[in-house]
N, C-alpha and C positions, 0 to 999 in steps of 0.2 A: 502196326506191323505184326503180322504171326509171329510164332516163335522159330526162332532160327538159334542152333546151339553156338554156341562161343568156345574160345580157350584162350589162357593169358600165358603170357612166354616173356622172356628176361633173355636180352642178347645182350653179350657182353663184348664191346668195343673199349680194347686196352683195359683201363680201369674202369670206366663209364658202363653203367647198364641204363638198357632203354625197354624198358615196360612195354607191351605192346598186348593186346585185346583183337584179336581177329575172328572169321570167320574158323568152326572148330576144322573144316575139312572144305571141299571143292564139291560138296554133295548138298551145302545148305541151300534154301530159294526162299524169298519171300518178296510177293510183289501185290500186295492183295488189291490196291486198287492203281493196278496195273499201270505205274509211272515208270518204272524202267522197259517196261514193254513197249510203249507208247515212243519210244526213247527206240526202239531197233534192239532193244538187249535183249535176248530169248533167257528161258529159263536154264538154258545149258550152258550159256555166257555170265550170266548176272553173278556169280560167287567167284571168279577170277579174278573182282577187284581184294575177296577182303581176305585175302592169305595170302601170304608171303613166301617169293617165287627165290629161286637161286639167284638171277640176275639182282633184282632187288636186294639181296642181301650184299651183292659184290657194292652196288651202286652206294651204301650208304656205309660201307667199309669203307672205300676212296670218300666220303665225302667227311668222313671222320677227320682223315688228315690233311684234306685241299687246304692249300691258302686260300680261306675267306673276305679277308682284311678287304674292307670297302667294295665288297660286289653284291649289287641284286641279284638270287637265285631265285630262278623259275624251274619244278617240276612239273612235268608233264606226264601226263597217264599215269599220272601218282599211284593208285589202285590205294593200298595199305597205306601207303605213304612212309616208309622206312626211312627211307633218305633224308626226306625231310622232315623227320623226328628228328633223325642224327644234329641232322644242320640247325633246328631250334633248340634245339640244349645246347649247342656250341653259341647259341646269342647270334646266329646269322641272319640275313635279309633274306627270307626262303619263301615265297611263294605257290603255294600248291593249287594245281587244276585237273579231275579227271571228267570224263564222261558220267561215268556212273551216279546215279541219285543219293546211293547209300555212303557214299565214300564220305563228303564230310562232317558226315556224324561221328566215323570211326576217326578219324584224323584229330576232331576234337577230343573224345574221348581218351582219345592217345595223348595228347597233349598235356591235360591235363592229370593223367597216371604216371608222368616224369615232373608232376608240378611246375610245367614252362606254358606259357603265352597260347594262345590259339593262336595257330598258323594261317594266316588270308588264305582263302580257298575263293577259287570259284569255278563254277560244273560247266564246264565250257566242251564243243566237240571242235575236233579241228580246221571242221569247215564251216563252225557260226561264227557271224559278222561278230567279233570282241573286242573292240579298241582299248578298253577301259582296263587293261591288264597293263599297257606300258611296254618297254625293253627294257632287258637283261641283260647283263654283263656274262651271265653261265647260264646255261639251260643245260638241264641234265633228263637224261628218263633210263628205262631200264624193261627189256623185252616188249616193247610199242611197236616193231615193226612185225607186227603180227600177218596184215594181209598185204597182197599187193598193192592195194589200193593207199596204205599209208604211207607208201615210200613218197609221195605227191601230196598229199595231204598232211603230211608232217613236216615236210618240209618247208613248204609254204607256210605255216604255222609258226616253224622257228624263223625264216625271214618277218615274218611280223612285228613279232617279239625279240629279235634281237638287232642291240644298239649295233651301229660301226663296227665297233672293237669288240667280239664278242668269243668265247668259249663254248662250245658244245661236246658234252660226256656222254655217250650211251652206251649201257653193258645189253649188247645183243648174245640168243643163246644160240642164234644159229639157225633161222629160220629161212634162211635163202636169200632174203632183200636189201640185205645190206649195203652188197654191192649198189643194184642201181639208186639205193640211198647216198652213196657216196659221190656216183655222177653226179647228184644233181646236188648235192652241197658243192662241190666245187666247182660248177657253173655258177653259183652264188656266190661266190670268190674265197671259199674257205680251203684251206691244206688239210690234210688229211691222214690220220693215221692209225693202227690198229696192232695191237697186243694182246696177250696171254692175259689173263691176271694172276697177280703175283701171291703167295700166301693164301692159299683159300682150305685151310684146314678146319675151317669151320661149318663146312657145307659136308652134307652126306656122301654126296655124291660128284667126282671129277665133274671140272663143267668144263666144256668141249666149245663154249664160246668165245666175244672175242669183245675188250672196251675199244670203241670207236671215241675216237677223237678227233675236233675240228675247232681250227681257231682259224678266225677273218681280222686283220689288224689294218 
């Protein structure tokens, strides 16, 4: 792999800090023998997984103080995988999966700069055949509804993977698809709901998004 700059950052959750090692900026690229390319990622896509977005920082704020107590988590479109840093230092059953090729290198290397477990990862896209992941009790993600095309492609992804009785969290910033993401979870028979978030003095900048929430019982 070329060289590609880094930076390490300390986010502070209550009393809890969580290490983290990302990409230094949204300008890095390296793909030298072109596996993310090969993959549909251009060079102008491929550094969005390893930096850390607003939504993601909300996503693993909320995940800091969910009741975890006996549920499988699944993230999706992990990118950095924040959330699920949160949720492996708390001892949770967290599971992570993005597209991107580089993601579980840095997930590990996160993992281990808070001295916890490597987190199960596996590079799945929403439309590969994946049985071997199971279902979830929660599926969480954080700014995934990026193009049209996902609001169908993700969703189908989370009926896969989620059991019966299931919870789904996503901190969207506002890219339009929400909505007909929402139709089609609750033709999947889930309820539906959507809020502010609360306390977010930690972010640079107002976030103008909104946490989508959906539970099937």
């Amino acid at each position: 792999m070329s060289s590609i700059r880094t930076r390490y950052r300390t986010l502070e959750f209550g009393h809890t800090d969580i290490h983290v090692r990302t990409l230094r900026d949204n300008q890095q690229f390296s793909d030298d023998d072109d596996v993310a390319l090969n993959l549909g990622i251009s060079s102008a896509t491929w550094p969005l997984f390893g930096v850390i977005w607003p939504a993601g920082e909300i996503l693993a704020h909320l995940m800091f103080t969910h009741d975890i107590e006996g549920l499988r988590i699944l993230e999706v479109g992990c990118g950095i995988g924040l959330a699920s840093l949160v949720l492996n230092h708390r001892h949770a059953d967290i599971t992570a999966t993005d597209y991107h090729p580089e993601a579980e290198g840095f997930l590990e290397k996160n993992s281990r700069l808070n001295d916890d477990p490597d987190i199960p990862f596996i590079r799945t896209g929403w439309e590969d055949d994946i049985s071997a992941l199971g279902q979830f009790d929660l599926i969480i993600g954080s700014d995934i509804l990026y193009e049209r095309p996902h609001v169908k492609q993700l969703s189908e992804f989370i009926e896969q993977h989620a059991k019966p009785h299931c919870e789904v969290i996503l901190v969207d910033p506002g890219r339009g698809h929400h909505a007909a993401f929402s139709k089609k979870m609750v033709i999947l028979g889930y309820t539906h709901s959507q809020s502010r978030p609360e306390n977010t003095d930690y972010l640079e900048k107002a976030f103008k998004g909104q946490v989508l929430r959906y539970a099937r019982h």
